[in-house]
C-alpha atoms as one frame of an Amber mdcrd trajectory, in Angstrom:
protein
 -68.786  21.686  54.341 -67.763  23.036  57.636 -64.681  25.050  58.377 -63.647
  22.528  60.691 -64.477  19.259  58.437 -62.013  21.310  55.958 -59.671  21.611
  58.317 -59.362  17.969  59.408 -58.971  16.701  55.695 -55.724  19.492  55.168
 -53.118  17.121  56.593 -54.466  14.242  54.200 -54.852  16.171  51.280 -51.236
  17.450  51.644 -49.826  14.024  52.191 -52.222  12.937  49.227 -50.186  16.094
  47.025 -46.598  15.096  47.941 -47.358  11.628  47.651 -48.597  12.221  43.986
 -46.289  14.728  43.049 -43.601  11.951  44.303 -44.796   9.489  42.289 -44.829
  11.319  39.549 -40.922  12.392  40.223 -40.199   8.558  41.020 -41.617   7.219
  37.270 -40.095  10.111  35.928 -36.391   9.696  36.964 -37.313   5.921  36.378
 -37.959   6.736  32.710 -34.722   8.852  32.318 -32.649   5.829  33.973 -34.468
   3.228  31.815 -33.243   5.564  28.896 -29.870   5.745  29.942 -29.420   2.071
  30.873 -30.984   1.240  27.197 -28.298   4.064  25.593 -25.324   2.133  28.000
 -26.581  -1.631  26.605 -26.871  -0.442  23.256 -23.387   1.172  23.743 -22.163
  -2.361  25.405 -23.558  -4.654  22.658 -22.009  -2.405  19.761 -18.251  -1.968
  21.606 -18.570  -5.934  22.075 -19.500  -6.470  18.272 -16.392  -4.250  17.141
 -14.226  -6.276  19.510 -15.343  -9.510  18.001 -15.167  -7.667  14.589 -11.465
  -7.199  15.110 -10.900 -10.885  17.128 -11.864 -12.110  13.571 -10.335  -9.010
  11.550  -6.838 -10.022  13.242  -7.191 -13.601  12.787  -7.728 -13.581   9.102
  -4.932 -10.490   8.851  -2.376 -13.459  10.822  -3.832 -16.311   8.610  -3.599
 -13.866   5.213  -0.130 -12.829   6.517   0.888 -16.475   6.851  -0.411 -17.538
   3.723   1.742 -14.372   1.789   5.037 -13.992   3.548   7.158 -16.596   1.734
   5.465 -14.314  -1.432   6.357 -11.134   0.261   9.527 -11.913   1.702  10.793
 -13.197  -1.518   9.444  -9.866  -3.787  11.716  -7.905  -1.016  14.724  -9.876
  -1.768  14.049  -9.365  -5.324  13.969  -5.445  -4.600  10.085  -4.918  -5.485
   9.019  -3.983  -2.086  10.203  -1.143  -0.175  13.048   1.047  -0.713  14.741
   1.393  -4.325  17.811  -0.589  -4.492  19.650   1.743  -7.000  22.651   0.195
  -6.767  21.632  -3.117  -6.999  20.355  -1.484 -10.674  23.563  -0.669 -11.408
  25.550  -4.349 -10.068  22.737  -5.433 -12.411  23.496  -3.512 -15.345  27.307
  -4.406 -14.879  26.488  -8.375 -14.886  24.336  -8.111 -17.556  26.669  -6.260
 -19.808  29.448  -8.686 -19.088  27.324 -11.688 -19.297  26.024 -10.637 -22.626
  29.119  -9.379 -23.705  28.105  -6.174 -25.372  30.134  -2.986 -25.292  29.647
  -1.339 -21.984  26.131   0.482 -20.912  25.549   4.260 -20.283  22.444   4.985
 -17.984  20.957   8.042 -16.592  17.776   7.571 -13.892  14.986   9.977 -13.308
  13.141  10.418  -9.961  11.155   8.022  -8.689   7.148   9.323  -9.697   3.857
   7.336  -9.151   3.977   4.984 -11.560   1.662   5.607 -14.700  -0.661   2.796
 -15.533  -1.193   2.797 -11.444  -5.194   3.234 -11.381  -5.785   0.125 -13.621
  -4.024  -1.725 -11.445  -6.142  -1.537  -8.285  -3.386  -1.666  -5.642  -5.744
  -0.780  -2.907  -3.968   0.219   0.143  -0.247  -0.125  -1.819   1.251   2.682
  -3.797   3.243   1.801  -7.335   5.854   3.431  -8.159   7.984   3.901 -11.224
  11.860   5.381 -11.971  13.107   5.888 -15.900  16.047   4.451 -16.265  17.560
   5.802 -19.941  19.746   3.313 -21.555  22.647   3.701 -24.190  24.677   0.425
 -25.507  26.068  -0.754 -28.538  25.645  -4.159 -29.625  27.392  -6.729 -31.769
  24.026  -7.765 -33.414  20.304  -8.103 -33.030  20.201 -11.222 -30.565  22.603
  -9.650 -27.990  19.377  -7.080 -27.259  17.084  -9.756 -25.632  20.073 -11.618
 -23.867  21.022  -8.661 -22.293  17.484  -8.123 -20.588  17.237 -11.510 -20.037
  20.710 -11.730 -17.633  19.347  -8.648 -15.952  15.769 -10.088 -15.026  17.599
 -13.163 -13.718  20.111 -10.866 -11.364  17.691  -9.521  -8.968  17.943  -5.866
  -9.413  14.484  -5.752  -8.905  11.547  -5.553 -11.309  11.389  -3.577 -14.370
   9.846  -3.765 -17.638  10.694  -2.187 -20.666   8.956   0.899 -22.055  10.613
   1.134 -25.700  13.821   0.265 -27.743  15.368   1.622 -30.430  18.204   0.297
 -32.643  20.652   1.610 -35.566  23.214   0.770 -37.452  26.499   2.668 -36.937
  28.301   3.616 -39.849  31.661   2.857 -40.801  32.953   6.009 -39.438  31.489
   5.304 -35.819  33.205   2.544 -35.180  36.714   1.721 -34.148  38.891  -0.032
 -37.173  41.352  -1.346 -33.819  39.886  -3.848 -32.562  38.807  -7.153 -33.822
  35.154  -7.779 -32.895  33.771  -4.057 -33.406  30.066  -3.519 -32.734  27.226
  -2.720 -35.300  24.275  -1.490 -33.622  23.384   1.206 -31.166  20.834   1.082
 -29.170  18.966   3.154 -26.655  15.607   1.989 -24.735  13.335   2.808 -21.605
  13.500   1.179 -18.539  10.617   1.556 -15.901  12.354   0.370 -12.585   9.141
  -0.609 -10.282   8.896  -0.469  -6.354   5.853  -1.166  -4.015   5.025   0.460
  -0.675   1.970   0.972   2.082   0.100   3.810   1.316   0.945   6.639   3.978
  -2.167   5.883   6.219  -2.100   2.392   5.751   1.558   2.341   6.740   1.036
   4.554   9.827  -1.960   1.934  11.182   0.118  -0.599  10.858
């Protein structure tokens, strides 16, 4: 081929080379925004399913919460939830020992702990808790025991259950010779005094 024939085809073939090598550019940055506008939908679709996710989440928390308040509400009033009501223990204790007429109560309390038998109770996202309460009395017989825990379930204090009792007889030399009823059995028993509350992370979320 001629020098000159060579010559005349130089402009074309560069055009032909930029054109190509544009091309090339063009289907390349086409691929990387195809990829990136794929990455964005797929980044879309999955924000939109979380947002329906918690449309329905926060429907069934309001219908849930609607369904348990009257429940909840009323365990608060009855000083399971929240806070311990220690001296609503102790109004409790007083009205008990008067309605059951025994012959006064001595009571020491221990701090408030995780309450014991908590794993096999699956609380989930609620923490149990537990306070001893030690109690000393002394009874006119047997039957003044039970009636005495029964006035204090019915007073609110909250909700407690008993962990052990233990009874005795007091001799003649424990006891008073004054007065005219005199009591004949001492007795000392466990309390566990039991509150409920969110779990720390549960109760920041919310």
């Amino acid at each position: 081929m001629k020098r000159e024939h060579l010559e005349a085809l130089r402009v074309p073939l560069t055009v032909l080379g930029v054109t190509l090598l544009g091309a090339i550019l063009i289907m390349w940055l086409s691929d990387g925004i195809l990829d990136s506008a794929e990455r964005t939908k797929a980044q879309r679709e999955l924000q939109l399913r979380e947002a329906r996710a918690r449309i329905q989440n926060a429907g069934e928390e309001k219908e849930m919460i609607g369904r348990y308040l009257g429940n909840y509400q009323q365990l608060a009033r009855a000083g399971f939830v929240g806070d311990e009501q220690r001296i609503n223990w102790l109004d409790s204790l007083r009205m008990a020992n008067e309605e059951a007429r025994i012959f006064g109560v001595e009571y020491d309390i221990g701090a408030q702990k995780p309450y014991i038998y908590s794993a096999e109770l699956n609380p989930g996202k609620l923490v149990l808790l537990e306070s001893i309460m030690h109690l000393k009395f002394r009874l006119l017989h047997e039957e003044d025991l039970p009636r005495f825990f029964s006035a204090l379930g019915r007073y609110s204090g909250g909700f407690f259950t008993i962990e052990q009792c233990h009874m005795r007889r007091i001799r003649s030399a424990e006891t008073d010779k004054s007065p005219t009823v005199q009591a004949n059995l001492a007795a000392e028993c466990d309390l566990r005094w039991l509150t409920v509350k969110p779990a720390s992370g549960a109760e920041k979320k919310g």
